[in-house]
C-alpha positions as CSV (number, residue, x, y, z in Angstrom):
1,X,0.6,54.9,-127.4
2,X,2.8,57.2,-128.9
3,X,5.9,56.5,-130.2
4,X,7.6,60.3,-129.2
5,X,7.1,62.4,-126.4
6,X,7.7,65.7,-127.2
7,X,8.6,68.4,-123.8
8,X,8.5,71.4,-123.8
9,X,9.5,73.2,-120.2
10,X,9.1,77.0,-120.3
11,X,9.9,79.5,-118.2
12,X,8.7,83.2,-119.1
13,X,9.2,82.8,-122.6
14,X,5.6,84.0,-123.8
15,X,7.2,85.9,-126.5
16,X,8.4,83.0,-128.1
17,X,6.3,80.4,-127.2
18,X,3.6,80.5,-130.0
19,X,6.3,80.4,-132.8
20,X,8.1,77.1,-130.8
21,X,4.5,75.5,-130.9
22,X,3.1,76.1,-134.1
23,X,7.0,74.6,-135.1
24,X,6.2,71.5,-133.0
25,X,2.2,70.5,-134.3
26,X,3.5,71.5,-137.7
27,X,5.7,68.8,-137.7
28,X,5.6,66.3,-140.8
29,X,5.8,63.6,-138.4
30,X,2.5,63.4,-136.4
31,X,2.7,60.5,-134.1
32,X,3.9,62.4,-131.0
33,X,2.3,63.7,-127.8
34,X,3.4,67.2,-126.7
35,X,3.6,67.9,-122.6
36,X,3.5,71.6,-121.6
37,X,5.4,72.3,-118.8
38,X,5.7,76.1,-117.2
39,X,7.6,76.4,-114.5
40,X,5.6,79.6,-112.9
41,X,6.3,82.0,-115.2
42,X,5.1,85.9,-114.4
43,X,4.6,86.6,-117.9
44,X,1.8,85.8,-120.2
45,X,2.9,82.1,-120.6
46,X,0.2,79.8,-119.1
47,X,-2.4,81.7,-121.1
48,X,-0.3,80.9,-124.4
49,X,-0.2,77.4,-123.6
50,X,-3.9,76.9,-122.7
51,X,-4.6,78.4,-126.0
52,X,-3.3,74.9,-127.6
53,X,-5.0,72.5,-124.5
54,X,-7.5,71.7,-126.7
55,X,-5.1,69.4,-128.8
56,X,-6.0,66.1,-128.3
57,X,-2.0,65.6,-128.3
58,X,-1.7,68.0,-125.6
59,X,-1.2,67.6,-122.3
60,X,-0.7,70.5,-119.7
61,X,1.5,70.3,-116.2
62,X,1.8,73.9,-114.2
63,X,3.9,73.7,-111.2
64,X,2.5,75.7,-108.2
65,X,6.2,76.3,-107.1
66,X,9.3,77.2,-109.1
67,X,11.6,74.5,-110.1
68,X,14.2,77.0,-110.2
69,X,15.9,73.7,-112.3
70,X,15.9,73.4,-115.8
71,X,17.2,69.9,-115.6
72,X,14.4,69.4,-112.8
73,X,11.8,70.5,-115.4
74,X,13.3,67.9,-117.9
75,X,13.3,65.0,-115.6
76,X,9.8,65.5,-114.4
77,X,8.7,65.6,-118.7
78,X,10.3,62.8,-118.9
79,X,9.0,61.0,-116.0
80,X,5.7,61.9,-117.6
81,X,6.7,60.9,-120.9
82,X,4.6,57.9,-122.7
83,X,7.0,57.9,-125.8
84,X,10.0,55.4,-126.5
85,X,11.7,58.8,-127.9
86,X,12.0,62.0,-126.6
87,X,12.3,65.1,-128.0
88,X,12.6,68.0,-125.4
89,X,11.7,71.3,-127.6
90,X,13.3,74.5,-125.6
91,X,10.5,76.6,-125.3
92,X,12.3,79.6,-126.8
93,X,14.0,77.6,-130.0
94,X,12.0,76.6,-133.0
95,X,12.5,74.0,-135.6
96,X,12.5,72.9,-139.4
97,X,9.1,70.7,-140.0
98,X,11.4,67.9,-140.6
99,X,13.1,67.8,-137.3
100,X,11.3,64.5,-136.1
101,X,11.2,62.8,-139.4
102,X,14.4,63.1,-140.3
103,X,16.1,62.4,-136.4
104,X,13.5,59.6,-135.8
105,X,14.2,57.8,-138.8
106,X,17.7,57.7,-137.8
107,X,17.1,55.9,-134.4
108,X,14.5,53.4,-136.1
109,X,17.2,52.7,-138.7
110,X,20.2,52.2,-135.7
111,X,18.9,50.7,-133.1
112,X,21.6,50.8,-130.7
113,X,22.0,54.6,-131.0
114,X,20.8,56.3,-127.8
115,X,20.2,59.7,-128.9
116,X,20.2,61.2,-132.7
117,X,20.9,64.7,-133.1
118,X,21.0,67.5,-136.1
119,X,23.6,70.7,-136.9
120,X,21.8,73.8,-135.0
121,X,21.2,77.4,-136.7
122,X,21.9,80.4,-134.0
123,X,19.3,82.9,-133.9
124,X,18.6,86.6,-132.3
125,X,15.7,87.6,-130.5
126,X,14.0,88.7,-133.4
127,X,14.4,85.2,-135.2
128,X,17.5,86.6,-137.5
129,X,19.7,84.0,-138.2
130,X,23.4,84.5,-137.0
131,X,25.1,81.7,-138.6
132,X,25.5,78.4,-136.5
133,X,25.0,77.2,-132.9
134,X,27.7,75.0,-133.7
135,X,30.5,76.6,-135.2
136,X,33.0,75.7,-131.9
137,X,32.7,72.0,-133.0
138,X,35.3,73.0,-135.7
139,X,37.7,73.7,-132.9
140,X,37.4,70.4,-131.5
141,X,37.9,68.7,-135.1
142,X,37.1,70.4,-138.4
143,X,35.7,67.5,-140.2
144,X,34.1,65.0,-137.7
145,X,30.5,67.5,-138.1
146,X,30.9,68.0,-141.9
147,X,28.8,64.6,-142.5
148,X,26.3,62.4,-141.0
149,X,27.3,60.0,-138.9
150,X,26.5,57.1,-136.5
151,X,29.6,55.8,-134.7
152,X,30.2,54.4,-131.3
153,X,29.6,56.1,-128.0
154,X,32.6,55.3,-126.0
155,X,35.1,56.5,-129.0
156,X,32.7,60.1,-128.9
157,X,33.0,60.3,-125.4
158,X,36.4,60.0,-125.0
159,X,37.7,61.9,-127.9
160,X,35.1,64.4,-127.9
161,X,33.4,65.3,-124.8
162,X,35.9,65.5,-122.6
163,X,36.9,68.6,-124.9
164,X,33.6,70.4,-125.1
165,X,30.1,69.6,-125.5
166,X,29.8,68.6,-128.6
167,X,25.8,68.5,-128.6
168,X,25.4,72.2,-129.1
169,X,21.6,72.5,-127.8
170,X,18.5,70.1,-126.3
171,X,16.3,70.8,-128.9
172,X,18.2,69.4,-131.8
173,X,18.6,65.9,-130.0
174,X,15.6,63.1,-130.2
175,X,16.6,60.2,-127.6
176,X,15.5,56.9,-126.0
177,X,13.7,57.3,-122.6
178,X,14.8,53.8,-121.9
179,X,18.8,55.1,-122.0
180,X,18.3,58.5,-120.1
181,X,16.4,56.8,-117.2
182,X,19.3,54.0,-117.2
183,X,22.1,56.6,-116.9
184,X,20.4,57.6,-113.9
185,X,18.7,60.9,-116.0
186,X,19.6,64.7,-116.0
187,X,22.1,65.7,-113.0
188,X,19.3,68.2,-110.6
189,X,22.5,69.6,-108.7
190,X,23.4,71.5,-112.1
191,X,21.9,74.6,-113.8
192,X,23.9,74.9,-116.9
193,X,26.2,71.5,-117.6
194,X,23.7,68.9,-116.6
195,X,22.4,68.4,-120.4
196,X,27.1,68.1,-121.4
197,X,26.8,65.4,-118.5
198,X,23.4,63.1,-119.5
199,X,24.3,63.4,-123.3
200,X,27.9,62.0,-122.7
201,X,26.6,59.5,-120.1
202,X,23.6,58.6,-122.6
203,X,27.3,58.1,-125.3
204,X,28.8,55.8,-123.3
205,X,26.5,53.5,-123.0
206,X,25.4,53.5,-127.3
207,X,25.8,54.7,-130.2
208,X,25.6,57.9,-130.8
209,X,24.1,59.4,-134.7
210,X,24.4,62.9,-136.1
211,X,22.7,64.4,-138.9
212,X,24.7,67.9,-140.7
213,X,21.9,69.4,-141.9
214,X,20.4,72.2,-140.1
215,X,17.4,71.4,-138.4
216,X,17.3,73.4,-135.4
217,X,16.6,77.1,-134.4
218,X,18.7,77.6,-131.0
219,X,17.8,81.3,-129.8
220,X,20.4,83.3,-128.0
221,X,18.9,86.2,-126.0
222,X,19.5,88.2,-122.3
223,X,17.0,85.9,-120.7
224,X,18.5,82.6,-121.6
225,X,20.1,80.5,-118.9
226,X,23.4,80.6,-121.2
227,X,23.5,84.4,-120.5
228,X,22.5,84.3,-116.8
229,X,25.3,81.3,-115.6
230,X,28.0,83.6,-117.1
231,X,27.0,86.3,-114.2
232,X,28.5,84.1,-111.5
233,X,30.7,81.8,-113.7
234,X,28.7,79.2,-113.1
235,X,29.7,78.2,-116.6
236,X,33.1,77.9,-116.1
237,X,32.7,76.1,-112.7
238,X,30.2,73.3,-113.6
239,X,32.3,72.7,-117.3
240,X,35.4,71.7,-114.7
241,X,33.2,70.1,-112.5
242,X,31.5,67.6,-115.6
243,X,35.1,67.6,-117.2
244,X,36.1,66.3,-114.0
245,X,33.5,63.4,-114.2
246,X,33.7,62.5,-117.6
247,X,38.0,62.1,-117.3
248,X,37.0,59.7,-113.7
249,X,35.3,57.3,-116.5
250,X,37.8,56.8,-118.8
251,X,41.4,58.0,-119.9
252,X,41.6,60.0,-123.0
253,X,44.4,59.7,-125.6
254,X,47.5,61.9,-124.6
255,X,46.4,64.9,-127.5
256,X,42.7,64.7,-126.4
257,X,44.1,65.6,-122.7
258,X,46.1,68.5,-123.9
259,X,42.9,69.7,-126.2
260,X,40.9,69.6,-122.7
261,X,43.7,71.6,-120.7
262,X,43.6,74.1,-123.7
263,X,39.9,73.9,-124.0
264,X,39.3,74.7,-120.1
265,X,41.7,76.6,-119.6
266,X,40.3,78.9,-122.7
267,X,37.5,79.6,-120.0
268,X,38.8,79.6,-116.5
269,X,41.9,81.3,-117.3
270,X,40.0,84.8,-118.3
271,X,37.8,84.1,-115.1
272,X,40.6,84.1,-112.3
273,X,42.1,86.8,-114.3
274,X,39.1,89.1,-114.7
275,X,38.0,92.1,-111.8
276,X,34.3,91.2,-112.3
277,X,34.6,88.0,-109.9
278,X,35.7,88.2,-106.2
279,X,38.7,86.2,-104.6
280,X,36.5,83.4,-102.8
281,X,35.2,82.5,-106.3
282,X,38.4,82.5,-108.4
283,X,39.7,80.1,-105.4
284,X,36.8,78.0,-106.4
285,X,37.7,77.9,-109.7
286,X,41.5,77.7,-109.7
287,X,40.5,74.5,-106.6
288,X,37.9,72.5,-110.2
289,X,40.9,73.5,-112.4
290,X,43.6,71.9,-110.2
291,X,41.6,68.6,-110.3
292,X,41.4,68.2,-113.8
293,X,44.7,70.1,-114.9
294,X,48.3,69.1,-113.7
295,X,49.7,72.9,-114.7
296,X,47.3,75.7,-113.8
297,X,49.6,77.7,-111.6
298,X,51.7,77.7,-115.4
299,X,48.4,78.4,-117.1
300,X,47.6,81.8,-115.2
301,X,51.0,82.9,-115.1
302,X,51.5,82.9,-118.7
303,X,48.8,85.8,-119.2
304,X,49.6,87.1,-116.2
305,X,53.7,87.7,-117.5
306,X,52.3,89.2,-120.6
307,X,50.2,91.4,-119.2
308,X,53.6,92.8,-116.9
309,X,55.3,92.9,-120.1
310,X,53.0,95.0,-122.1
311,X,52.6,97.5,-119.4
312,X,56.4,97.4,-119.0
313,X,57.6,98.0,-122.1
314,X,54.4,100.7,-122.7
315,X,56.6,102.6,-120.2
C-alpha cells in the first residue's frame, strides 16, 4: 500500500503536463502512487498522460463527461486515493524534487497536523519565475510566514483565515485523507473558494505545519481557473460567501474582524464600483457583503465621495 496518493486532475493543460509529471516521478521520495485524472480535455492531454500508463505507479481515470468542478475532480482522486497522505499536484504547477520529502516528513514528525504545506514560487507561462505565489500573506502578518511552523488549527483559523486564504495554492499542501473525508471533503457547490473552505475546515480540526522554503511552482496563465472566476466575480462572491462560513464557526478577535472588513472590502468594493458588472450582480455582492460586514453602505461611499471630489475640484 502506499503511504501517498498523489492527484493530478487536468483539464486542457497538455502544454504543461509533461513538465508537472516528470516533476512528480522525479520526486526523491518514491513511495507514492500517482492517479491521472482528465476531465475531457479537447487538447492533446489524454495522449500525454497514456504516454506515462505504463508506470507501475500509474493509474489512469478519464471521465466521459465534463466535471465542469475542479473541486469535483479532487473529491473523486481522493475517493480513489489508497494513500494515508495526499498530495493533489495541479496539473499545470510543477515542483522542487523535494516537495514530498520534505512536507511528508513534517506530518510523520507531527502527528496531529492535518495538512503540511511549503512557501510557493509564482511562475509565467513560459516557466519564468515572478517572484512569490505568496507575497499577500505579508499583508495579513509580515512575520507569521518568515519561519517554519507547526501551531494549532483553531488559533490559524481564527486569526488567519477569516482574513485571506492563507494557503496560497493545492499543490504546495500534502494532507491526511483521514481529516479531508471527516470535514465532510471539498465543497462541489464552489468553483474557486472551495480549496479557502476545506483547508480552514481541515485547521480546525488539527494542527496545522508550514514549511518557508519554496517548494512549489504555482503557474499563473489566461487559462487558469484564477483568471476565468474574475470574469463574473465569482471570486469576490464565493470569498464572502466562505468568509461568511468561516465567522458562523467562531468569533474572531476584534482587530482580526476589522482586517476581514478591510480585506473584503479590498475586493468587493472595486466590484460594485466598476462598469464591467451589471446591477443584478453588484446587488449580489453588496447582499454577501452585508452578511459579513456591519458598514458596507459606509464602505462604497467612501470611494464613491472621492471620486465626486476629484471630478469636482478638476473643474
Amino acid at each position: 500500500m502506499p503511504k501517498i496518493s498523489v492527484i493530478v486532475p487536468n483539464y486542457n493543460h497538455a502544454r504543461y503536463l509533461r513538465k508537472r509529471m516528470d516533476s512528480v516521478l522525479g520526486q526523491t521520495y518514491q513511495d507514492f502512487e500517482l492517479i491521472l485524472l482528465d476531465d475531457c480535455s479537447t487538447d492533446e492531454s489524454r495522449s500525454i498522460l497514456c504516454e506515462y500508463g505504463c508506470d507501475p505507479r500509474v493509474r489512469l481515470e478519464f471521465n466521459e463527461v465534463n466535471s465542469g468542478s475542479t473541486f469535483k475532480q479532487w473529491n473523486k482522486g481522493v475517493g480513489m486515493a489508497r494513500g494515508k497522505y495526499i498530495w493533489i499536484a495541479e496539473s499545470d504547477d510543477y515542483a522542487d524534487e523535494r516537495l514530498l520529502e520534505r512536507l511528508v516528513d513534517v506530518l510523520d514528525k507531527e502527528p496531529e497536523a492535518s495538512f503540511a504545506y511549503c512557501k510557493s514560487w509564482r511562475i509565467g507561462p513560459d516557466n519564468s519565475v515572478h517572484g512569490f505565489q505568496d507575497w499577500y500573506f505579508d499583508l495579513v502578518d509580515p512575520l507569521r510566514w518568515k519561519a517554519d511552523f507547526c501551531v494549532d488549527g483553531r488559533e490559524q483559523f481564527l486569526n488567519y483565515f477569516a482574513c485571506s486564504c492563507v494557503v496560497s495554492n493545492a499543490s504546495a499542501v500534502v494532507f491526511r485523507k483521514a481529516i479531508y473525508e471527516r470535514v465532510g471533503r471539498a465543497d462541489e457547490s464552489l468553483r474557486l473558494c472551495g480549496d479557502w473552505k476545506v483547508w480552514a475546515a481541515m485547521a480546525l480540526v488539527g494542527k496545522v505545519a508550514y514549511v518557508s522554503e519554496p517548494l512549489s511552482y504555482y503557474r499563473f496563465h489566461d487559462g487558469s481557473v484564477l483568471h476565468k472566476s474574475r470574469e463574473g466575480a465569482v471570486d469576490v462572491l464565493e470569498s464572502l460567501q466562505v468568509v461568511r462560513w468561516i465567522l458562523d464557526q467562531g468569533t474572531p478577535p476584534q482587530h482580526v474582524l476589522t482586517n476581514v472588513y478591510k480585506a473584503r472590502a479590498d475586493a468587493w468594493v472595486p466590484a460594485v464600483m466598476s462598469t464591467r458588472f451589471p446591477l443584478r450582480l453588484k446587488v449580489a455582492i453588496l447582499k454577501r457583503a452585508r452578511a459579513i460586514d456591519p458598514h458596507p453602505i459606509r464602505r462604497v461611499a467612501r470611494p464613491a465621495l472621492r471620486t465626486v471630489r476629484y471630478w469636482f475640484l478638476r473643474r
